[in-house]
Kinemage of the C-alpha trace (Angstrom):
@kinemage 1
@onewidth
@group {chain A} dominant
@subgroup {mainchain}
@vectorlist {calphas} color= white
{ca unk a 1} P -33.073 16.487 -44.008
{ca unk a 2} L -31.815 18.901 -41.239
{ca unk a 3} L -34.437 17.779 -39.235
{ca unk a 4} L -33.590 14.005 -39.244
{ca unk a 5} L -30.086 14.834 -38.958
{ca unk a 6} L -30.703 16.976 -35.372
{ca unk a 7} L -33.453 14.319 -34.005
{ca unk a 8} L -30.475 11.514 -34.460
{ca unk a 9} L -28.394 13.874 -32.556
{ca unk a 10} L -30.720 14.549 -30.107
{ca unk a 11} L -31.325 10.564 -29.497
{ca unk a 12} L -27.853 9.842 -29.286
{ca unk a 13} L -27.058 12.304 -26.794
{ca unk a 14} L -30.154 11.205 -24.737
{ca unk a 15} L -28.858 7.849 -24.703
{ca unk a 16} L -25.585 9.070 -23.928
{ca unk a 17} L -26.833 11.344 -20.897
{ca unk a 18} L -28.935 8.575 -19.754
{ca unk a 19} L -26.532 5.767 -19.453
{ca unk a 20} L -24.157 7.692 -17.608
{ca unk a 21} L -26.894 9.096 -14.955
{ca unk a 22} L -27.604 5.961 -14.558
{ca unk a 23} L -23.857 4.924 -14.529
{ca unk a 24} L -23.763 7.332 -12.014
{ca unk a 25} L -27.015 6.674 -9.632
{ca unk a 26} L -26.299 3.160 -9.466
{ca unk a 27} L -23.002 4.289 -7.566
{ca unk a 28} L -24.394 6.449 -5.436
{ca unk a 29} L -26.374 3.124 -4.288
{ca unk a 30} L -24.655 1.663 -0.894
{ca unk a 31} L -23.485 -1.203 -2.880
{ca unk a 32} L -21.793 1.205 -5.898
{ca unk a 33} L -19.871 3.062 -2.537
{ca unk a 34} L -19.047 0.057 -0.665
{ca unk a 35} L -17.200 -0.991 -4.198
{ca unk a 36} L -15.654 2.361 -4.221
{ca unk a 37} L -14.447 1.917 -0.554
{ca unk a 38} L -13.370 -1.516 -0.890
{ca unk a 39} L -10.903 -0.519 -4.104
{ca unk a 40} L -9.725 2.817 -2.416
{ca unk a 41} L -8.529 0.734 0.922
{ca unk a 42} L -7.341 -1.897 -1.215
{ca unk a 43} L -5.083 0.368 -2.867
{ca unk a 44} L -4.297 2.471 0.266
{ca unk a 45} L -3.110 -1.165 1.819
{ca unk a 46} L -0.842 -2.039 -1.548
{ca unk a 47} L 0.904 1.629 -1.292
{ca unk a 48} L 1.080 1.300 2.542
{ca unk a 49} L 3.075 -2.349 1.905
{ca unk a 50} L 4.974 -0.687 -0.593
{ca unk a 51} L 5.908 2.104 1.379
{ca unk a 52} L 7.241 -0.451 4.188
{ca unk a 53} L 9.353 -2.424 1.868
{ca unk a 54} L 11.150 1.035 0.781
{ca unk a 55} L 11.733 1.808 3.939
{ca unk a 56} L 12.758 -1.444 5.177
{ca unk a 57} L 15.364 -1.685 2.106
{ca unk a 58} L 16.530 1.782 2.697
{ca unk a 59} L 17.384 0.879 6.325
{ca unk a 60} L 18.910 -2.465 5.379
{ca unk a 61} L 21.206 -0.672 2.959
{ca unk a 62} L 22.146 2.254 5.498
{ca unk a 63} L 22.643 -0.110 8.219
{ca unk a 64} L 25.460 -1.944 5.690
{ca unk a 65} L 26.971 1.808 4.989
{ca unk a 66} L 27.260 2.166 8.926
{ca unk a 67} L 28.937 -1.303 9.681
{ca unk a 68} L 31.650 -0.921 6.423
{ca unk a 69} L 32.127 2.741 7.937
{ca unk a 70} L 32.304 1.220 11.603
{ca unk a 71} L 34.448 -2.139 10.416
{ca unk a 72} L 36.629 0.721 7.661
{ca unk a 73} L 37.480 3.502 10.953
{ca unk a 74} L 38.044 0.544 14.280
{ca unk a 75} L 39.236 -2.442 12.034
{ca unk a 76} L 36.999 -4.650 14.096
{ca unk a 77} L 34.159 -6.801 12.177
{ca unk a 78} L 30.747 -6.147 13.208
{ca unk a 79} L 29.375 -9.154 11.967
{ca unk a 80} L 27.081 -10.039 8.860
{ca unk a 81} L 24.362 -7.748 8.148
{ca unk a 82} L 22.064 -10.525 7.555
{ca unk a 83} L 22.402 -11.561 11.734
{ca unk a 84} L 19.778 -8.863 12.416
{ca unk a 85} L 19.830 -6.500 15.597
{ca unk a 86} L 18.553 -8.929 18.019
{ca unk a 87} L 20.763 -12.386 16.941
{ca unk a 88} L 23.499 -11.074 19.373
{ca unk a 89} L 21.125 -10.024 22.655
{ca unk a 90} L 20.142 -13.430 24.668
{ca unk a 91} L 16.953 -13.436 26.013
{ca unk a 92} L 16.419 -13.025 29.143
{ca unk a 93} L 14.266 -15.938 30.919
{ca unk a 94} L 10.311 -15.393 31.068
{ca unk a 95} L 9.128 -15.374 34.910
{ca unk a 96} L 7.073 -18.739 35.824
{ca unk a 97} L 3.230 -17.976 37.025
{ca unk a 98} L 2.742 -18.883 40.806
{ca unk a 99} L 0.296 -22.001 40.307
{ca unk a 100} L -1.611 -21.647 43.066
């Protein structure tokens, strides 16, 4: 009875052993590491995006500290924060190409 008893454990951990080196061999195959790559840079590019929104809503919400400090200590408005840097700076004209 011991016997039987340590062969099934002996089969199961075979199988066990043997689906994971072959778990593991098949991604060690170029198309296993390309599907490593591809989820690592996928996720790099979500916490990259992320990043940028944080930083983008941090600046939005210092930029409205600075004008309610600016507007609070001069008593003139500086506008809505929602105008954006640029709304205020015209353009200046683009220079024509010489046809020629």
């Amino acid at each position: 009875m011991k016997r039987l008893f340590w062969l099934g454990v002996g089969v199961a951990a075979g199988v066990v052993l043997s689906r994971k080196a072959t778990r593991t061999a098949r991604q060690a195959t170029p198309a296993g590491l390309a599907s490593n790559l591809g989820e690592a840079v996928g996720e790099l590019a979500g916490a990259i995006g992320s990043f940028g929104a944080d930083v983008r809503a941090g600046m939005s919400e210092r930029e409205q500290e600075l004008r309610d400090m600016v507007e609070k200590r001069s008593g003139v408005a500086t506008g809505r924060a929602d105008e954006g840097r640029h709304a205020a700076r015209p353009r200046p004209p683009r220079a024509r190409r010489a046809e020629g």
